[in-house]
C-alpha positions in Angstrom: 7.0 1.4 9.6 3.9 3.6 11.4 5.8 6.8 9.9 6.1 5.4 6.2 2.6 4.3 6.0 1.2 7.5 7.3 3.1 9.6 4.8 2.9 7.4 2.0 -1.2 7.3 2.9 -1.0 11.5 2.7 0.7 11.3 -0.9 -1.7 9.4 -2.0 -4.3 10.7 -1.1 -3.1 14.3 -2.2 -2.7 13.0 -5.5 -5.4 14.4 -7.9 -7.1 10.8 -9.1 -7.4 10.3 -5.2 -9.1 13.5 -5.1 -11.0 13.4 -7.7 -12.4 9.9 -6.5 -13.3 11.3 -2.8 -14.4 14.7 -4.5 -16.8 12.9 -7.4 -17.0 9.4 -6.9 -17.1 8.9 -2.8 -20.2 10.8 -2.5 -22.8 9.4 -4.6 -21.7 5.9 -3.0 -21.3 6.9 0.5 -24.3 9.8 2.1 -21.1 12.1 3.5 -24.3 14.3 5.0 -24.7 11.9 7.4 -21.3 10.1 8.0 -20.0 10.2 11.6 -16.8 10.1 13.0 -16.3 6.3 13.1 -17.2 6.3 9.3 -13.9 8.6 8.4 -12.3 6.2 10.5 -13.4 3.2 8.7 -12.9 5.4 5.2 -9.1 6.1 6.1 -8.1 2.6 7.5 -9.5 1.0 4.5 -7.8 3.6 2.2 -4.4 2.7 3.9 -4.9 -0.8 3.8 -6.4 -1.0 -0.2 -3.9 1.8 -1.7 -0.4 0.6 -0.8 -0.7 -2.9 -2.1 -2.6 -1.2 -5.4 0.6 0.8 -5.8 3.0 -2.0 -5.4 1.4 -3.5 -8.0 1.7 -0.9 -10.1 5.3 -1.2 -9.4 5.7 -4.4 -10.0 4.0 -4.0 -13.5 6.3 -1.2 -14.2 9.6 -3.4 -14.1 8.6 -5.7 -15.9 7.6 -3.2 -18.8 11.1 -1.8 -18.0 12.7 -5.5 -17.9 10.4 -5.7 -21.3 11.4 -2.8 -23.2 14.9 -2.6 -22.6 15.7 -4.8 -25.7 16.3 -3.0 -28.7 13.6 -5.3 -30.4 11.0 -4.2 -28.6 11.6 -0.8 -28.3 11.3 -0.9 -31.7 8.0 -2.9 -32.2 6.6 0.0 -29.2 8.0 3.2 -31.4 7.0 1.7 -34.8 3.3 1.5 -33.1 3.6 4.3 -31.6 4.0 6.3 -35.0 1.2 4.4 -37.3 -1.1 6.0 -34.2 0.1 9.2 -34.8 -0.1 8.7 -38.2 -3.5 7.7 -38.1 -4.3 10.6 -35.7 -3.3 12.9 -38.2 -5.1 11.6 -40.7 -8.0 11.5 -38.5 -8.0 15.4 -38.0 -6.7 16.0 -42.3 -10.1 14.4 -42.8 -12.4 16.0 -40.1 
């Protein structure tokens, strides 16, 4: 389990919204300038705590919009509004 949480913490935080979060947002919460050591620590223990159970849920949410759109009826309703926003997209730019 060590092994799987460790990598899965390196994906995610090689993943370009977690970088752009340490790169732009991290710092003008947290002074980096003066962060020691047993800050980084308490940084990376809280990121692999708080990220895998985000992920899960964003799992979780994913099969059920799977479950949901596998009916033909709602696959439908999705690429019907799916098309009146490109119509209206295109109209948008006819008309700027």
């Amino acid at each position: 389990m060590g092994a799987h949480l460790v990598s899965h913490f390196f994906v995610k935080v090689g993943s370009p919204k977690a970088v752009a979060f340490f790169v732009a947002l991290l710092p003008t919460v947290i002074d980096v300038r003066h962060l020691e050591w047993v800050g980084y620590l308490q940084l990376s223990a809280a990121t692999m705590v708080l990220i895998p159970p985000i992920t899960l849920t964003y799992a979780a949410l994913a099969d059920r919009v799977r479950g949901f759109l596998s009916s033909k009826k709602a696959r439908s309703v999705v690429n019907k509004g799916a098309g009146a926003v490109m119509i209206g997209a295109g109209a948008g730019v006819m008309a700027g």
